[in-house]
N, C-alpha and C positions, 0 to 999 in steps of 0.2 A: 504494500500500500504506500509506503514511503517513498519507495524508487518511481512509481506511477506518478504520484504527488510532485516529485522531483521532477520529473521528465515534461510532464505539461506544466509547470512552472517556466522551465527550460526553452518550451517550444515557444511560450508567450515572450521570455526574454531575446530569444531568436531573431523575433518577427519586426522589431525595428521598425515600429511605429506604426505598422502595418494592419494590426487589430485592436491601437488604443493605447498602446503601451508605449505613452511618449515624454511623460516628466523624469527625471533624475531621481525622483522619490519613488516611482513605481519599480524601475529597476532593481534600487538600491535592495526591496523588499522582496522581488522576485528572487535577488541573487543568494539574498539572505535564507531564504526558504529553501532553495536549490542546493546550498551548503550546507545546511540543517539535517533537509531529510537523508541528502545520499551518505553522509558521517553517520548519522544517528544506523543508516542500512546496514552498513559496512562493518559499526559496531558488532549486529546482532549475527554476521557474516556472514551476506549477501554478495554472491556473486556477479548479480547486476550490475549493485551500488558499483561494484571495485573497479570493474571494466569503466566506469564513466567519470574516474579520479583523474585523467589530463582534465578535461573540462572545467573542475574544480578550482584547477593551477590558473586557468582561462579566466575561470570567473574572479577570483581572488586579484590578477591581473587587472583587467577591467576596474573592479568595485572595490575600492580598498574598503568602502562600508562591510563586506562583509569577510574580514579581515579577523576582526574578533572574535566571530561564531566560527571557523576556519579552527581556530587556535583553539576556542572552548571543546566544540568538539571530538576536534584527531586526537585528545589527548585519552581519550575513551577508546579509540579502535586498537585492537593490535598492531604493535611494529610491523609482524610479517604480511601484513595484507598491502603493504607499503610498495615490496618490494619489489613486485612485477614491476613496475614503475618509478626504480632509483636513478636509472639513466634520464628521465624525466624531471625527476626531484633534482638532480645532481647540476643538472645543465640551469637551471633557473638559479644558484647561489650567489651565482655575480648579478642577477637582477631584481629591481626593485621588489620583486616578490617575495624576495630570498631572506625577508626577517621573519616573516608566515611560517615559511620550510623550515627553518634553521632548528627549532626545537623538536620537531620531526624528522629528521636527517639526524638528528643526535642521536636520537630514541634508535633508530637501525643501527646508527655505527657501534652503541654500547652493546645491542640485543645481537647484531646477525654484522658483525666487523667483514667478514668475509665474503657476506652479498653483494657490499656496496663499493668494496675495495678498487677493484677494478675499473666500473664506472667513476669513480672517486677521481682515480688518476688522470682515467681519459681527458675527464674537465677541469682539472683545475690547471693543466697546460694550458689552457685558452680564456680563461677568465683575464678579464680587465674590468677593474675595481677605477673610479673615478672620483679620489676624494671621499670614500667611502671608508671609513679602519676600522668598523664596526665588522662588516662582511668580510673584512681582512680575518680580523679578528677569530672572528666563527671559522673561516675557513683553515687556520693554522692551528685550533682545539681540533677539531676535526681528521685534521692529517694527521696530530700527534700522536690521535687515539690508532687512527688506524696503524701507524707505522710504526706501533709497541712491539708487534709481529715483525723483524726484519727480513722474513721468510717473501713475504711480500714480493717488496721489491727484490729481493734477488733474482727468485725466478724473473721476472721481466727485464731485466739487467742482461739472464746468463742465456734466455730465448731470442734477445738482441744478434749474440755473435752468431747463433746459425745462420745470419742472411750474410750470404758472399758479400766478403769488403769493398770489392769493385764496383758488387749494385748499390752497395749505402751510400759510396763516394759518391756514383751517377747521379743519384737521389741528389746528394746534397747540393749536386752543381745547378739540378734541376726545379731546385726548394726557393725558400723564400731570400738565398741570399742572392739570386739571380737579378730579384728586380732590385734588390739594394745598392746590386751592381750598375743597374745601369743609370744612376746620380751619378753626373759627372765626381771625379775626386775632387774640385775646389767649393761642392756646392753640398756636400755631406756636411754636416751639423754634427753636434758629440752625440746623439740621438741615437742616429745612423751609423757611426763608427761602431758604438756601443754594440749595436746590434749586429754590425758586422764580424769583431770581434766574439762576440760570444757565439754565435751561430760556427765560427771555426772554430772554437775551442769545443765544439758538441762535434763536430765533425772529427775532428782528433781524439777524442773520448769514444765515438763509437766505430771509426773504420782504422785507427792502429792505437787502440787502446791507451792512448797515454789520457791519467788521471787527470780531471781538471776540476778534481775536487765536488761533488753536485753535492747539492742542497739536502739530499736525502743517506748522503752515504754514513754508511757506521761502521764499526770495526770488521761488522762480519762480509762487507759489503769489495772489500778486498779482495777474497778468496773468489768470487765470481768474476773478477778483472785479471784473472790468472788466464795468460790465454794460451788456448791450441797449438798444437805446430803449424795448423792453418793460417792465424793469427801470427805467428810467427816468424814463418818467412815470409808473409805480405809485411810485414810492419818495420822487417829487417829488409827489406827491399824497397819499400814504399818512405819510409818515415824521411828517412835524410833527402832524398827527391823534394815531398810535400815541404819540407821547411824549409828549403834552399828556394822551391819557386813562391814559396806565402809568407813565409815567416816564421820562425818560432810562436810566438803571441800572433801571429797575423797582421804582424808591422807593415809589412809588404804589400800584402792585398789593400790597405786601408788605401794606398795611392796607387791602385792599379785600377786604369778605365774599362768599361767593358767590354772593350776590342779583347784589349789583353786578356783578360779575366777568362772569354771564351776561348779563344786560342788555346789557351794554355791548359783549363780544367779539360779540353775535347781531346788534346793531346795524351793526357796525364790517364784518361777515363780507357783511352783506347790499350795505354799500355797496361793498364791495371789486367781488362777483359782480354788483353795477348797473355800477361804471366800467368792470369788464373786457365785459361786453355791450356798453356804450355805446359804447366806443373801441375796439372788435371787437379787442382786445388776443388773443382766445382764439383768432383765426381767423388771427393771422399764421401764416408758414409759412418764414420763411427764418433760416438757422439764427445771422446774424449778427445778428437782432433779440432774439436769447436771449441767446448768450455769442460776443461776436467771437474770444475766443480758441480755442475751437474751429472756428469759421470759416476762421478763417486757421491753424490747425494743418499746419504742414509737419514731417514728418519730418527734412528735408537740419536744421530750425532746432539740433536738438537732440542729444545726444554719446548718450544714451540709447535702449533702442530700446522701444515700445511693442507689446506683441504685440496679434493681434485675440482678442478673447475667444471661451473656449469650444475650445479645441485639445488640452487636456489633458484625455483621455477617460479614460485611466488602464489602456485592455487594451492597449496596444502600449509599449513605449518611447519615448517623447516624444524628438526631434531638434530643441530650442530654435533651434538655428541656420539650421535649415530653417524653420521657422517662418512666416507669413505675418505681418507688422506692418501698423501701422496709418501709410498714409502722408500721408491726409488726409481728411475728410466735405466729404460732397457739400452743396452751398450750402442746397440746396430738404429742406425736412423735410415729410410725410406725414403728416396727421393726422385719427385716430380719430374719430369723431363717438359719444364715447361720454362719461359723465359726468369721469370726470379726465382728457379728453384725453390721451390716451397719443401720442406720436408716433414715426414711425417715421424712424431716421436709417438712412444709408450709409455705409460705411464702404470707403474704396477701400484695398485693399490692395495690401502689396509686390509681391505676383505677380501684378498688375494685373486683380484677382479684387474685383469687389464683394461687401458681406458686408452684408447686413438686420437690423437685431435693433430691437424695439420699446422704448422706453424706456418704462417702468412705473413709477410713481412712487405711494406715499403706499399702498403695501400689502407686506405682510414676506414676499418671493418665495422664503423658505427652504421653506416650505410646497410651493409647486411645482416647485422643484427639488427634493425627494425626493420627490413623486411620480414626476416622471419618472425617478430612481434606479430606483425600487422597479418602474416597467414596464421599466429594464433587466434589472433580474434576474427578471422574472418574463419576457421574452422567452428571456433563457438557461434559462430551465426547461423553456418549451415548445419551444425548440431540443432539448434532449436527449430530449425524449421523444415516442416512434414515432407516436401518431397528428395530433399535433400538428405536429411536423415534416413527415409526408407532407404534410399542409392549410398547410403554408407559413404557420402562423400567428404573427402579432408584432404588436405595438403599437406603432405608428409614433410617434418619439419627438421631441425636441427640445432644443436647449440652451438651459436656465435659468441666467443671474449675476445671483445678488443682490449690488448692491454695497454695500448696507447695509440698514441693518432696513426703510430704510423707501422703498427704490431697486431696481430692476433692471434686465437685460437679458433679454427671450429672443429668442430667434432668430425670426425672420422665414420662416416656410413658403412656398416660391413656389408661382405654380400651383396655389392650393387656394382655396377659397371656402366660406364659414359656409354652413352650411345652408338658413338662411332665403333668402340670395340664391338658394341655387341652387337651391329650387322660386317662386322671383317675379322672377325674372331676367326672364319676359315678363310684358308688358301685361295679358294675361288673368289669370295668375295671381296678380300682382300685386296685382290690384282683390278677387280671389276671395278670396285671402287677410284683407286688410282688412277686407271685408264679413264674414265669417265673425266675427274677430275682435270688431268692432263690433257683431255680432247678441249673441254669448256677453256682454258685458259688458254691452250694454243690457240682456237677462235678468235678469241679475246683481241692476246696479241700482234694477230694478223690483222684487225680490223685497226688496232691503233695505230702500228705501221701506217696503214693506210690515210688513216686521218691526218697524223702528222705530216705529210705529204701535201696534204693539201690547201693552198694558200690562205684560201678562206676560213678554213676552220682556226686555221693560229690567229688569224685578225678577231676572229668572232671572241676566242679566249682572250687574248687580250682587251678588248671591249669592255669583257668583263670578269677585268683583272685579277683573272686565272693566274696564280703562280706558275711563273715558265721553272720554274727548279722542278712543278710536280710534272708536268711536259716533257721535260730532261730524264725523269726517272723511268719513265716509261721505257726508253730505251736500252736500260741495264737491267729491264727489268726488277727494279727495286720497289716497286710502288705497284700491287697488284690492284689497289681502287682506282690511280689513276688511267689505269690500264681500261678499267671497266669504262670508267666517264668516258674517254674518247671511243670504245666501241662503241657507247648507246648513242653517241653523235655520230658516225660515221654511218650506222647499219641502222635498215629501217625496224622496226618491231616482228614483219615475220620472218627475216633472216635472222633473229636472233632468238625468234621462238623454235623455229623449223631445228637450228642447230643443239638449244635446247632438247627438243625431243632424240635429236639422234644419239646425245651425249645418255640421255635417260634410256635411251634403250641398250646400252652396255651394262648395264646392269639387269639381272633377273628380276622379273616383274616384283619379285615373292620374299625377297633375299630379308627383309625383315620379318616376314614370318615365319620364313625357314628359322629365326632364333628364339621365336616362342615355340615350336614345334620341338625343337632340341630341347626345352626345359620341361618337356608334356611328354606324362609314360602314358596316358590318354588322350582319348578326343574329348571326355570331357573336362580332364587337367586343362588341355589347350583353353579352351571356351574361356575354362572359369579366367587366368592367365590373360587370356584377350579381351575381355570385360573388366579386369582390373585395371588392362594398363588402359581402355578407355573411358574410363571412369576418373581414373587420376589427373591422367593427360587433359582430358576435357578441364575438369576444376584446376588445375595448374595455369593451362593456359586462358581460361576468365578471371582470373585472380592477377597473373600478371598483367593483363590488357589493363587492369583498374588501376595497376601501379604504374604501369607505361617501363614495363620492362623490355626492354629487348637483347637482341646479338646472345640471342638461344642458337647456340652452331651446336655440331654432333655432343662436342665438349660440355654441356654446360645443362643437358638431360641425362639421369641416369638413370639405370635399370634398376628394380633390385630384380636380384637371380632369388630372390626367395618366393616373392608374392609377383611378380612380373611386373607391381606399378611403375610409374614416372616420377622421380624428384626433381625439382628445380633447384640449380646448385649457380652461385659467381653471379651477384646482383649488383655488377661494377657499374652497369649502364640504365640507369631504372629513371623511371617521371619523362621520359621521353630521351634519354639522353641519347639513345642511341639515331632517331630520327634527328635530332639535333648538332651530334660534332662528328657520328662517323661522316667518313669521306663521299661514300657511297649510303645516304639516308636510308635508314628503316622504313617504308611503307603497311607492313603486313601487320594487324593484331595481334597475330602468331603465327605459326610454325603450321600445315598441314600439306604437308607430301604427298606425293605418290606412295611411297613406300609404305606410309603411313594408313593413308585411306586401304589399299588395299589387304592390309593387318587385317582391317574391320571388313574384309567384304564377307555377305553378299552386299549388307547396307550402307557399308561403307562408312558417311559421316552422317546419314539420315538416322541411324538406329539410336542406338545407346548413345554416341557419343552429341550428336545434339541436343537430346533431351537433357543430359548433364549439364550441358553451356546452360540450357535456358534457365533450367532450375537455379543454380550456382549464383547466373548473374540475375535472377528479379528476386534470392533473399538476399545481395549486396543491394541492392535496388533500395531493400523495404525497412535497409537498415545501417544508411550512411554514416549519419553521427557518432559513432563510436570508432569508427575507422578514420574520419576527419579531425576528430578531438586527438586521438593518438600521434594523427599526422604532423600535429603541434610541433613536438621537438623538431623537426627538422628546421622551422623558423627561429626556436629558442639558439638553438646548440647545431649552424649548418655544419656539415661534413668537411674538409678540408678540399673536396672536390668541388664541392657546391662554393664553397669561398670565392676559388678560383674562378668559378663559372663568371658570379658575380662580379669577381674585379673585372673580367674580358668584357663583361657587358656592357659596366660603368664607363663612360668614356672622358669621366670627368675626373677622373683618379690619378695623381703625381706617381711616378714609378717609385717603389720605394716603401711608399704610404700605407697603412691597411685603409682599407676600402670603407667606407662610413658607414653606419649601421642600419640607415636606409638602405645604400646600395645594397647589401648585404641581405636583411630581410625580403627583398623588394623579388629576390629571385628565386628563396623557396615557395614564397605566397602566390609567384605567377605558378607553380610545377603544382601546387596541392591545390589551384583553385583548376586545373586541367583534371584533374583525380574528382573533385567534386561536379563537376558539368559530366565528367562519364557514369560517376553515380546518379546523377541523374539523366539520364538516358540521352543528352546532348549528340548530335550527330559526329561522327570522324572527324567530317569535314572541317568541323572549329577544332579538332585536337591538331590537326596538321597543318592547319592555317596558322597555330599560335607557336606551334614548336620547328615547322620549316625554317632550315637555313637559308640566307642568301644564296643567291648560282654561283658566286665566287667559291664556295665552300665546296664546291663537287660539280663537276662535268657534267652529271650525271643528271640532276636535278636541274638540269636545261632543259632536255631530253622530257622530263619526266612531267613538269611542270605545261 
């Protein structure tokens, strides 16, 4: 009754004048009520209430009237009902909202330290306090609770060196000290030095380990700075180079322009990525050539205890004491054959339970851990609703830790295989594949041959000021999107469909169900098998259309080999980003193949698998607000990706500068008010209308446009 109470309180507060509700006093009392009853829910533990806690933050935002009732209260709910929702609490500390939080964020770090730890760290790298010592304040009780634990931080310390030193270097040339580079040297301020200097001295500290002292280090914090022989001979290679061309302290860089700057880090990056191929430093594989202190990590060594990540899910009451800790990694590490080597450790645990999780390094996994937020509640939606629930529909999910902006964990999927293996897992398919592939691209590059030849088309790109460097690329082959933009200018659409089909007929009409047929000792194994993975597939791909996910390639579905569904895994490019900066724009809502369709024949996409889409997408339809309230943090706390987005859009921003907090909100609020017009059933047409690039951005989208 209270959450109901709540909820049309909420919709009248909504409606913005719309049904009557236009003084500042009416408000003040709708928000009042609206904070009343979902605490008072929450108390009696309501699963409703809990799901509609960002809203809360929202309102509290808005109304500082109802600030008070906020505080009276959360002081009645349980701490762990919180904690679904600490990377929401955590991100709000540096904002005005953050006196409300403060006494609630305490309550978790005393009750549940190890929920919030991690989110903890993420954000308080990126707070800016403004004349504020108060939030200071809070925020350095805070740290010091958590960081009683030095276990902490080490781990995130000793998970740092497994990323190859050549890619953290790249990273760094390619981070924020790039645009600090490019202020002339006589027009840097002590501001800017400042900032120059310390961003090398973190670069020094994490790509050849020399100490530069950090803010959080303790005695035992040492022993995790002990590095590798990996680390070793980069550092005994690399170190005297790096201070000869920067400085010891960075004395050098402070007066180098950004001619030089780039010259020199592109040079410096290339030999890094030569010694680590020569010395196959990339292909070691045991975890004492990264950090012996994690190698030889014993629990008996330590008074503290370290839990395994990812146990505080936040719907049940968390039992720390039950808890499974971390009592040591396994020696051998697993690695990615993908560009940042990602690799996969072990984790033995107290209940003598191995635990998987990939280590991720040099991309800000806040991104992906609310998406998979956002497919938890969007699974409790189609839990409660009848046709959805009969179809046993959910989106198989996963745990995401980012341990810093630029660090994570996710969990490790057993039993499940990418895509692409599981239709070239055999010989035949395998080559078919290939072949296919190589026929479509020799196309390609014969058409762009062609174009480039022809006068007119280089004047048309010039027109409209097509970088001739990605023109140039075509020719070495280096650039296989720019390859594609000048075929779709060159060739009309049925030479490029006709070619299409001939390349689609190198492969076996069937070759992807020939690998559910391989998992099937039946025909009715098969069925069930083929109903699964159309069942998943379908809710997968409606759930990402809402998010505006794309650059779904073979890589980025996987199998499982146990129940046949689909998972949706690597949500680098979500809210349109992929229609937005790849080279070649995303068009498609999703992914449906050939290969794919004919999994499901006789009915192909008409049977099961559309009946899924429609269900899936009208109870997102019938129940926006909880998906939109959640979408919140993204504008509180953007992503380090979304930053950048924002600075490239601003065109009013000194190089150098951070970006103002207009600019800055101005480009989540355009991405989540595209998510709310497709909840509510808005046509395509305005989703592509507001996230299309210019024609400069891609060949291709001349073509297409």
């Amino acid at each position: 009754r209270r959450v109901h109470g709540a909820l049309y309180a909420d919709r009248l507060l909504s409606a913005n004048g719309s049904i009557g509700v236009n003084s500042d006093s009416d408000k003040s009392i709708l928000s009042c009520i609206v904070v009343k009853n979902l605490l008072l829910a929450m108390k009696h533990g309501s699963t409703d209430a809990r799901q509609w806690f960002p809203r809360l933050i929202q309102i509290v935002r808005d109304c500082t009237e109802s600030s008070s009732d906020f505080q009276l209260y959360s002081k009645d709910v349980p701490s762990w009902m919180f904690i679904m929702w600490t990377s929401q609490i955590v991100a709000c500390l540096d904002k005005p909202e953050s006196f409300v939080l403060a006494d609630l964020t305490k309550r978790i770090v005393y009750d549940y330290p190890q929920a919030i730890a991690f989110p903890f760290i993420v954000s308080t790298s990126s707070y800016q306090f403004h004349n504020s010592t108060g939030k200071e304040t809070v925020i350095k009780q805070l740290s010091k609770e958590i960081h009683k634990n030095p276990l902490i931080q080490m781990l995130v310390q000793s998970l740092e060196t497994l990323t190859p030193p050549d890619l953290v270097f790249k990273d760094w040339t390619n981070g924020g000290i790039r645009d600090l580079m490019r202020i002339p040297p006589n027009q840097r301020d002590n501001g800017t030095r400042d900032k120059i200097k310390q961003l090398y001295s973190d670069m020094m500290s994490r790509v050849l380990l020399v100490n530069n002292n950090e803010g959080h280090c303790n005695s035992y914090s040492f022993f995790t700075k002990i590095p590798g022989s990996v680390h070793k001979k980069f550092s005994n290679k690399f170190l005297p180079i790096v201070v000869e061309t920067f400085g010891n302290n960075g004395e050098v860089l402070l007066s180098m322009d950004n001619r030089s700057f780039h010259n020199k880090s592109s040079c410096l990056t290339t030999n890094m990525r030569n010694f680590c191929n020569d010395e196959k430093l990339n292909k070691v594989d045991l975890l004492k050539d990264f950090n012996p202190w994690l190698a030889n990590y014993n629990a008996m060594d330590y008074e503290w205890r370290l839990e395994v990540p990812g146990q505080y899910t936040g719907r049940v009451k968390p039992q720390p004491q039950t808890h499974a800790t971390i009592s040591s990694f396994e020696g051998k590490l697993l690695i990615l054959d993908s560009i940042r080597k990602p690799k996969r450790i072990k984790i033995r645990g107290s209940n003598e339970i191995d635990y998987l999780f990939l280590v991720k390094a040099g991309e800000d996994l806040r991104q992906d851990q609310r998406i998979e937020q956002l497919f938890c509640l969007m699974n409790d939606i189609y839990r409660t609703d009848l046709n959805c629930s009969r179809l046993n529909l959910i989106v198989t999910t996963y745990q995401v830790i980012p341990l810093n902006q630029q660090l994570g964990l996710i969990e490790w999927l057993k039993d499940c295989q990418p895509l692409k293996e599981f239709i070239t897992h055999t010989k035949e398919g395998y080559m078919a594949f290939n072949k296919s592939r190589e026929e479509y691209q020799k196309f390609a590059f014969g058409c762009a041959m062609n174009a480039l030849k022809d006068p007119s088309f280089i004047e048309e790109m010039s027109r409209l000021n097509y970088p001739e460097s990605n023109l140039v690329s075509v020719l070495d082959r280096k650039d296989t999107m720019a390859t594609y933009g000048c075929m779709s200018q060159q060739c009309n659409s049925s030479s490029i469909v006709s070619n299409y089909q001939r390349c689609k007929s190198l492969m076996q009409w069937d070759t992807l169900r020939r690998g559910y047929l391989s998992l099937s000792s039946s025909p009715e194994g098969f069925h069930a098998l083929r109903d699964q993975f159309a069942r998943s597939f379908a809710v997968a791909c409606v759930s990402q259309y809402i998010l505006g996910i794309g650059d779904r390639h073979l890589s980025n579905v996987i199998i499982s080999l146990d129940h046949g569904g689909a998972v949706p895994i690597d949500f680098g490019l979500a809210f349109g980003a992929a229609t937005e900066i790849l080279p070649v724009p995303e068009l498609m809502p999703f992914r449906l193949t050939p290969q794919i369709r004919n999994l499901l024949l006789p009915l192909k996409e008409n049977g099961l698998f559309r009946a899924t889409m429609i269900h899936a997408l009208h109870s997102l339809r019938q129940n926006p607000a909880v998906l939109l309230n959640t979408m919140d943090v993204f504008i509180q706390e953007p992503s380090l990706d979304w930053k950048t987005a924002a600075l490239k859009h601003s065109s009013n921003i000194r190089p150098g500068n951070e970006p103002s907090s207009d600019a800055i909100e101005w480009y989540p609020r355009e991405k989540i008010s595209v998510a709310r017009r497709k909840l509510g059933g808005s046509s395509k047409c305005y989703y592509y209308r507001r996230t299309f690039p210019g024609p400069q951005t891609c060949v291709a989208s001349v073509s297409i446009l």
